[in-house]
TORLUMVO-101965 format. One record per residue: residue in three letters; x, y, z of N, C-alpha, C in turn. Coordinates in Angstrom, 2 decimals, padded with zeros to 5 digits, m for minus. Example, Ala and Ser with C-alpha at 12.3 -4.5 7.8 and 13.67 -1.06 7.14 Angstrom:
% residues 2
<ALA; <013.19; m005.69; 007.80>; <012.30; m004.50; 007.80>; <013.20; m003.30; 007.80>>,
<SER; <012.85; m002.25; 007.08>; <013.67; m001.06; 007.14>; <012.90; 000.03; 007.87>>,
END
This chain:
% residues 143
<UNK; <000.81; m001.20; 000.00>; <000.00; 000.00; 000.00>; <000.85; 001.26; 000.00>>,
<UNK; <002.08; 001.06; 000.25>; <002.99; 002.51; 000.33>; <003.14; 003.00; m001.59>>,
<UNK; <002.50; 002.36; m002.51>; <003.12; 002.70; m003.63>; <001.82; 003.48; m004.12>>,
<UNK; <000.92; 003.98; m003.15>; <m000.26; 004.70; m003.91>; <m000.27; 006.01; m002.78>>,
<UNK; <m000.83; 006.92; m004.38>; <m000.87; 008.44; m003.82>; <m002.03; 008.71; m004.21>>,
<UNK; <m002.20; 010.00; m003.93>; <m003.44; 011.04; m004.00>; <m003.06; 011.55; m004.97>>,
<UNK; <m003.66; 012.01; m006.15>; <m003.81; 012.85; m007.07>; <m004.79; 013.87; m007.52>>,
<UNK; <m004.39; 015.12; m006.82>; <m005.68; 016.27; m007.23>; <m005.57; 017.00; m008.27>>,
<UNK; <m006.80; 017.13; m008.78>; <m006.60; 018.34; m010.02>; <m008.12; 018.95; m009.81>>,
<UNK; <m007.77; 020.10; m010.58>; <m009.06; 021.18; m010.76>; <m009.36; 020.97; m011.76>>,
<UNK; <m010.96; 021.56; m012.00>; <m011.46; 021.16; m013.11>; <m011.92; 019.42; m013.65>>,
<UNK; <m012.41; 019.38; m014.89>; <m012.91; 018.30; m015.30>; <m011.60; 017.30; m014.99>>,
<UNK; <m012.34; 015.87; m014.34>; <m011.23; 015.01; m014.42>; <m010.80; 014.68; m015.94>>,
<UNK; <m009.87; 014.20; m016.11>; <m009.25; 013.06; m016.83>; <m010.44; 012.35; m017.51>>,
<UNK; <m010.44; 011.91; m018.68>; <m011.32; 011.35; m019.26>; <m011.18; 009.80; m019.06>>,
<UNK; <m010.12; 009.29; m019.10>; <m009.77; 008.08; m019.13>; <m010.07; 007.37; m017.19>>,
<UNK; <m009.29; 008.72; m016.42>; <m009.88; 008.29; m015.11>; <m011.29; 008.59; m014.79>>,
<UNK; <m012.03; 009.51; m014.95>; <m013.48; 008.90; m014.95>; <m014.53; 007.70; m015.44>>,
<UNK; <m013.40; 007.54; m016.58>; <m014.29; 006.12; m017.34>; <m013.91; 005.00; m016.34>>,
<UNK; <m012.52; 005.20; m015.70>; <m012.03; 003.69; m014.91>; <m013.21; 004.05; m013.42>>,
<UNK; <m013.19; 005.03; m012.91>; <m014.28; 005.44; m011.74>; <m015.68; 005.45; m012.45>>,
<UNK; <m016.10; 005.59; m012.75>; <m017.42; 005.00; m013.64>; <m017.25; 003.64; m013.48>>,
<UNK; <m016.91; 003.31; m014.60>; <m017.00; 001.58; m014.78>; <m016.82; 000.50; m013.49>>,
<UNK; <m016.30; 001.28; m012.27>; <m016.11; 000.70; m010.93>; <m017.28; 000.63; m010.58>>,
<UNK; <m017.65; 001.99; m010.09>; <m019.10; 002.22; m009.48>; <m020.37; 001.05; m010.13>>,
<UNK; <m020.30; 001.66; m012.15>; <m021.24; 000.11; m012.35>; <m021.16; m001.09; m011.52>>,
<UNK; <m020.51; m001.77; m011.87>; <m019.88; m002.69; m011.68>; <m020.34; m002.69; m010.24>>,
<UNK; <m020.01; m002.34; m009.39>; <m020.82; m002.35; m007.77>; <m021.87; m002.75; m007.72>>,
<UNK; <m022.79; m001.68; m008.69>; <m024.42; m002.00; m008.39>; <m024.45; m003.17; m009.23>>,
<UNK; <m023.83; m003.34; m010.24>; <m024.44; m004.84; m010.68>; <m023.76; m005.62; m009.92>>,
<UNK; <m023.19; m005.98; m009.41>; <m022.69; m006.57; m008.38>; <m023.85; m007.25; m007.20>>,
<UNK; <m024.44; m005.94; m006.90>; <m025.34; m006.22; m005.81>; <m026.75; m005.85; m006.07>>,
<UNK; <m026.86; m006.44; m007.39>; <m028.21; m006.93; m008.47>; <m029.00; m005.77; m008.52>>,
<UNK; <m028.22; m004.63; m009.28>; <m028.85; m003.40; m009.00>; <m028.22; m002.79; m010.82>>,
<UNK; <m028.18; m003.37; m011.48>; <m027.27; m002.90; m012.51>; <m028.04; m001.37; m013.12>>,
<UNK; <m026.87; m000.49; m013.23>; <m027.26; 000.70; m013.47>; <m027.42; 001.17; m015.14>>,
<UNK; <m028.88; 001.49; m015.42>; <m028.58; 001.94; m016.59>; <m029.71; 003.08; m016.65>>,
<UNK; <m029.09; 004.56; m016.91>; <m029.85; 005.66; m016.78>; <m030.08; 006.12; m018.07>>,
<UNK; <m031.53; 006.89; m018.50>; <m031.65; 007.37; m019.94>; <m032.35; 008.74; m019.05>>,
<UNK; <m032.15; 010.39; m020.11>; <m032.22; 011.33; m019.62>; <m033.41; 011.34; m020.91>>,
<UNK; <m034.27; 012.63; m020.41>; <m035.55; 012.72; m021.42>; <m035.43; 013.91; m021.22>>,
<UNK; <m036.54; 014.90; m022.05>; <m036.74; 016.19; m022.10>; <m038.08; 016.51; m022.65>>,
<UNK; <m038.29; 017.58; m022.53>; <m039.57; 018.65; m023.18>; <m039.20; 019.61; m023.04>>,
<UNK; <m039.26; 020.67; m024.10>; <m039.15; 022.39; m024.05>; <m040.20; 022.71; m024.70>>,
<UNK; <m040.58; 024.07; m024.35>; <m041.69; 024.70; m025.18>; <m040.98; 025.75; m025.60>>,
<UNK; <m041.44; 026.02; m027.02>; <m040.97; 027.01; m027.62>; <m041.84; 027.42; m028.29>>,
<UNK; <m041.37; 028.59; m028.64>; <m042.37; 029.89; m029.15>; <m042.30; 029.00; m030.92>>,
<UNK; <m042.91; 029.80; m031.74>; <m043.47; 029.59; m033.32>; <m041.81; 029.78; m034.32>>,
<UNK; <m041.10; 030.85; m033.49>; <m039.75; 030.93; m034.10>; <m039.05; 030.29; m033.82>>,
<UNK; <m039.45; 029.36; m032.41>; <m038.34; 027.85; m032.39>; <m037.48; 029.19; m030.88>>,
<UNK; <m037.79; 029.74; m030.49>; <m037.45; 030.20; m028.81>; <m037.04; 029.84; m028.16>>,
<UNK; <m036.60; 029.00; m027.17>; <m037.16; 028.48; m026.13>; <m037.73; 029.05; m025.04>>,
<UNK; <m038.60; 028.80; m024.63>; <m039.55; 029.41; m023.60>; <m039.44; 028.42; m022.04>>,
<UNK; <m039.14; 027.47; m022.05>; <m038.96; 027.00; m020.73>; <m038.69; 025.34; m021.55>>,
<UNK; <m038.69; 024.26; m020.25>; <m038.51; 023.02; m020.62>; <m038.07; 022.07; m019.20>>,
<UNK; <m038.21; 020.86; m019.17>; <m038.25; 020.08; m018.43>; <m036.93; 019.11; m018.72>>,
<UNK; <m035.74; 019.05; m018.03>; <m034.97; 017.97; m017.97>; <m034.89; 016.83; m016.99>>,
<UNK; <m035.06; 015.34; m017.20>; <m035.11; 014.52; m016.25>; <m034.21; 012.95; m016.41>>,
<UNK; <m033.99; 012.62; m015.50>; <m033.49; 011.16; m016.06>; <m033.84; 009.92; m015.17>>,
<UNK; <m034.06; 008.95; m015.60>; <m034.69; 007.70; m015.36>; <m033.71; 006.67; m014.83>>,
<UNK; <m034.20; 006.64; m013.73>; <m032.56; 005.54; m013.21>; <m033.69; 004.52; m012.41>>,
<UNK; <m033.50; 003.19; m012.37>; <m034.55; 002.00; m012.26>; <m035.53; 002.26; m011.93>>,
<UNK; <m036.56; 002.35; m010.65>; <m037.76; 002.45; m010.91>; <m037.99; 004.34; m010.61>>,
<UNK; <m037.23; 005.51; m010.48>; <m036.92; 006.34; m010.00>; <m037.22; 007.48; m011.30>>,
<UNK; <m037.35; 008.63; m011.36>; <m037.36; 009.90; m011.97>; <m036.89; 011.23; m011.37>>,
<UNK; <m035.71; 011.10; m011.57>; <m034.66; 012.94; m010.98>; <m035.33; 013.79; m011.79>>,
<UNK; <m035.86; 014.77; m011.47>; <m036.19; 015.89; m012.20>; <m035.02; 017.01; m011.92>>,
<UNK; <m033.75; 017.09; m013.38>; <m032.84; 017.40; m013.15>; <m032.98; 019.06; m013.20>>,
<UNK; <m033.82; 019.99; m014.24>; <m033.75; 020.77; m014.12>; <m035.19; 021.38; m015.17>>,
<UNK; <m036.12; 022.62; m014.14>; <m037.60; 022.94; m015.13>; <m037.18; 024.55; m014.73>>,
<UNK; <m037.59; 025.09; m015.77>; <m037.42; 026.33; m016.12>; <m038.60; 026.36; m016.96>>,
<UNK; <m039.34; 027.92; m016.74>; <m040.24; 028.55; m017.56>; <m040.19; 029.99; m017.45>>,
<UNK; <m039.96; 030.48; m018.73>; <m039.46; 032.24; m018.81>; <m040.53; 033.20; m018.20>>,
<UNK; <m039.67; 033.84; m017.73>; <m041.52; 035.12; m016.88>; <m042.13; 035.36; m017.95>>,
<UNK; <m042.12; 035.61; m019.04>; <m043.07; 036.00; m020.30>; <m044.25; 035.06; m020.49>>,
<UNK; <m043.86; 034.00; m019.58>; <m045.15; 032.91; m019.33>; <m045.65; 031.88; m018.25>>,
<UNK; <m044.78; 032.44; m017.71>; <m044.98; 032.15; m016.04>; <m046.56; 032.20; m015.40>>,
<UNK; <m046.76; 031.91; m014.62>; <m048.17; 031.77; m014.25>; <m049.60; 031.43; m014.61>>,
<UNK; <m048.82; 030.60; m016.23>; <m050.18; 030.23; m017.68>; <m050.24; 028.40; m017.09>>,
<UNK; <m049.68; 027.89; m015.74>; <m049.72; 026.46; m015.96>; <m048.58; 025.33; m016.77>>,
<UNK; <m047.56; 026.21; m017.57>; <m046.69; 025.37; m017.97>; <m045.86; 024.47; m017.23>>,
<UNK; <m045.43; 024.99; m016.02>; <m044.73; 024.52; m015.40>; <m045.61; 023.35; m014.77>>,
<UNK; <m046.61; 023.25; m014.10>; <m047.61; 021.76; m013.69>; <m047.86; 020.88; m015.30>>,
<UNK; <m047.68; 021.70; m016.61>; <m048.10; 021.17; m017.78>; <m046.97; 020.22; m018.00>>,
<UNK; <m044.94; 020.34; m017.91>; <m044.33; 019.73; m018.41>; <m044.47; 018.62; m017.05>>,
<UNK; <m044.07; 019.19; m015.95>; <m044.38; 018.07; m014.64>; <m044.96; 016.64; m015.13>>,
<UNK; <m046.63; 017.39; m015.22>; <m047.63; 016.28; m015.33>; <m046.44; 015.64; m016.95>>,
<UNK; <m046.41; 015.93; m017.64>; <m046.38; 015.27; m018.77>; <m045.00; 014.33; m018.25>>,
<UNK; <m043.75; 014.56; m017.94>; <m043.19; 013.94; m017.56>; <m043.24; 012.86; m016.44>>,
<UNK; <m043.69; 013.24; m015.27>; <m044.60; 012.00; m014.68>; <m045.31; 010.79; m015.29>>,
<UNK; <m045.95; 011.21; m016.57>; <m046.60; 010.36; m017.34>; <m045.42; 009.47; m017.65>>,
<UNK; <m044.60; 009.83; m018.39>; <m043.61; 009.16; m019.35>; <m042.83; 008.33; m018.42>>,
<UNK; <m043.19; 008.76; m016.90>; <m042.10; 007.79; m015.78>; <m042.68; 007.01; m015.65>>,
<UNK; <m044.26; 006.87; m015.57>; <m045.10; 005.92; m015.02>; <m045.05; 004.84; m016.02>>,
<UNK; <m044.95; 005.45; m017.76>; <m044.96; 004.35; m018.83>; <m043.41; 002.97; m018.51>>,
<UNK; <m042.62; 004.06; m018.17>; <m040.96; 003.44; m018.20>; <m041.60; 002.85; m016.87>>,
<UNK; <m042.07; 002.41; m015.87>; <m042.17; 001.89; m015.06>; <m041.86; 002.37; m013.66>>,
<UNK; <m041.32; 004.03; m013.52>; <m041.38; 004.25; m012.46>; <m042.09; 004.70; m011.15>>,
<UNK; <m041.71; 004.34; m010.18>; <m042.57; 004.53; m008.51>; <m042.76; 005.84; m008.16>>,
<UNK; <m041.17; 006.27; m008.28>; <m040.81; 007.48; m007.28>; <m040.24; 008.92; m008.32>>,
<UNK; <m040.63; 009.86; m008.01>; <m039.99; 011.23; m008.43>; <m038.91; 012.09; m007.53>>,
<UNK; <m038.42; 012.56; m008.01>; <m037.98; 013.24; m006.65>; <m036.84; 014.32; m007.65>>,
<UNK; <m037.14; 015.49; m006.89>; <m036.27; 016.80; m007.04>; <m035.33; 017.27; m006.27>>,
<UNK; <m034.77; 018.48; m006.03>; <m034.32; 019.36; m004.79>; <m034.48; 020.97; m005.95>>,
<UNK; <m034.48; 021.44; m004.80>; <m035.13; 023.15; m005.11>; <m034.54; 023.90; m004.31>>,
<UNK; <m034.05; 024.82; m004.68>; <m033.98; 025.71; m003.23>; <m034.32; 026.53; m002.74>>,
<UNK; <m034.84; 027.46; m001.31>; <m035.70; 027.54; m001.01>; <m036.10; 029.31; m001.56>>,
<UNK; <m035.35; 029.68; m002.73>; <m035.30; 030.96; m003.44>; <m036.19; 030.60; m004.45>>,
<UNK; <m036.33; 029.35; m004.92>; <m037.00; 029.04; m006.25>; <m038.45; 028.63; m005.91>>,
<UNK; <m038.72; 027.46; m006.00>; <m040.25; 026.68; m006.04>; <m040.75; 025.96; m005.18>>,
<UNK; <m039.79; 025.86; m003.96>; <m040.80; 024.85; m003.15>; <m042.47; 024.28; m003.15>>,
<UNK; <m043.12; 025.70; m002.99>; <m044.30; 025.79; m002.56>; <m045.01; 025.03; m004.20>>,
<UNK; <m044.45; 025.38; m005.17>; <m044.68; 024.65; m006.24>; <m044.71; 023.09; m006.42>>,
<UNK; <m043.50; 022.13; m006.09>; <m043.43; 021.51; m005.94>; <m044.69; 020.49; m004.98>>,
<UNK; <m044.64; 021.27; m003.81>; <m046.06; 020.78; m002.67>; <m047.46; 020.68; m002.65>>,
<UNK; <m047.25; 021.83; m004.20>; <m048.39; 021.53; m004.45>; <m049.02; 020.53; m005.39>>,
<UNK; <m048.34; 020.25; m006.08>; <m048.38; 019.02; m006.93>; <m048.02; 017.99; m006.81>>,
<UNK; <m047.91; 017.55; m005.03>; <m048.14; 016.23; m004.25>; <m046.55; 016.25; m003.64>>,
<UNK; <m045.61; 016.77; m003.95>; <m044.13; 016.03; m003.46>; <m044.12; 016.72; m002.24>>,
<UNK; <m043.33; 015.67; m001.22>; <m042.98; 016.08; m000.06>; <m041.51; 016.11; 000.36>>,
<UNK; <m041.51; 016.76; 001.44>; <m039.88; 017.50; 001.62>; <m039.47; 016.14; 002.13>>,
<UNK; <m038.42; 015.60; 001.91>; <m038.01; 014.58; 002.85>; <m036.59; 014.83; 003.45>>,
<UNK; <m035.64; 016.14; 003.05>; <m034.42; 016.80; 003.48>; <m034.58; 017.96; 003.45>>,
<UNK; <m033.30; 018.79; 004.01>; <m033.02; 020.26; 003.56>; <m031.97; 020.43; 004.12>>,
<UNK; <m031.16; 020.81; 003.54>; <m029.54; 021.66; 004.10>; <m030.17; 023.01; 004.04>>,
<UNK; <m030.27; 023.41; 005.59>; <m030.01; 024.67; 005.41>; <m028.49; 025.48; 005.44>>,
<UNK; <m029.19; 026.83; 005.20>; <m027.83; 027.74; 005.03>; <m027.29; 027.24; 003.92>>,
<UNK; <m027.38; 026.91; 002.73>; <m026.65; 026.56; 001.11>; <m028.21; 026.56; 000.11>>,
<UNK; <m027.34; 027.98; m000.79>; <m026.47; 028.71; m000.31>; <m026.69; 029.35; 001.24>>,
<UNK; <m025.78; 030.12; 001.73>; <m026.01; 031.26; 002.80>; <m027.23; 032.37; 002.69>>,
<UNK; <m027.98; 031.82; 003.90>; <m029.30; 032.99; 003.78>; <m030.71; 032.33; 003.06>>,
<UNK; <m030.47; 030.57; 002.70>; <m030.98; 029.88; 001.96>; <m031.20; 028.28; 002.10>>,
<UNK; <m031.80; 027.66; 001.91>; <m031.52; 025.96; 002.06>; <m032.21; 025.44; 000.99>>,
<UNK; <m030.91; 024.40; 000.92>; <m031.42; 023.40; m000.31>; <m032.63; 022.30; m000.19>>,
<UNK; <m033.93; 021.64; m000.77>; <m035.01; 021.19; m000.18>; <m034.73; 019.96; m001.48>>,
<UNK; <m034.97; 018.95; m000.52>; <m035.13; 017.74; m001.35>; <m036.98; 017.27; m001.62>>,
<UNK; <m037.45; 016.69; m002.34>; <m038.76; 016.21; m002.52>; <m038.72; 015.24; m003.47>>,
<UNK; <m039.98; 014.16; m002.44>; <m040.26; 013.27; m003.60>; <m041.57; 013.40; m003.46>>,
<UNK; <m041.97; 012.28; m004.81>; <m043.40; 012.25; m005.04>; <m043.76; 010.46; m005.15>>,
<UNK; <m044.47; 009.36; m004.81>; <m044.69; 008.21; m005.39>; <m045.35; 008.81; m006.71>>,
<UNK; <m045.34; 007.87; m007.57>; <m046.13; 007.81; m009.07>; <m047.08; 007.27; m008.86>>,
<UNK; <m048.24; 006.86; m009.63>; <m049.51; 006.02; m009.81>; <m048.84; 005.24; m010.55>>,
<UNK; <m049.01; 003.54; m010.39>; <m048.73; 002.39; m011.55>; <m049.45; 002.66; m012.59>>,
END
């Protein structure tokens, strides 16, 4: 064990050492009959000139749905889009087979949004940022 070091760097790792740390981590969960395979989905709405006006990023990891990131521009804020891509993506989890949703928000952005369309807090770091806390939520799906 004396022939191994620490190696730090800033910025993006190494391409070659993330693929060897990747391919470990797999390898774990299939290991312990969990084999990992994630697909990311989307929806944007856009205006007639092709805009973008807001949109929904998410990704699908076994029976699970991260809702990685929803944005909708103030120019249309408060018309329902934002419960419109939700619901629609929910749908598409329930087809892929998933249970559970789950976000984090923080507490500058949407919480109250989120709560209202069934998810519940199940964490929060407060103070991150400072003056702020980060809020985790999930939601079960309907089969």
């Amino acid at each position: 064990m004396n022939d191994i070091k620490m190696v730090a760097s800033e910025g993006e790792p190494r391409e070659e050492d993330f693929k060897v740390l990747s391919e470990g981590l797999l390898a774990h969960h299939a290991k312990n009959g969990h084999p990992r395979k994630s697909e990311k989905y989307s929806i944007f709405l856009k205006s007639t000139n092709g805009k973008v006006l807001g949109g929904v990023i998410v990704t699908f990891l076994w029976n699970g749905m991260e809702v990685n990131s929803l944005w909708v521009d103030d120019s249309i804020s408060r018309q329902g889009w934002g419960r419109k891509l939700m619901t629609a993506v929910e749908e598409e989890a329930v087809k892929r087979g998933c249970t559970i949703a789950y976000i984090n928000t923080f507490s500058y952005q949407a919480p109250g949004f989120y709560e209202k369309l069934g998810y519940k807090l199940y964490g929060k770091l407060e103070d991150f940022p400072e003056g702020s806390a980060k809020n985790h939520f999930s939601k079960r799906l309907a089969k």
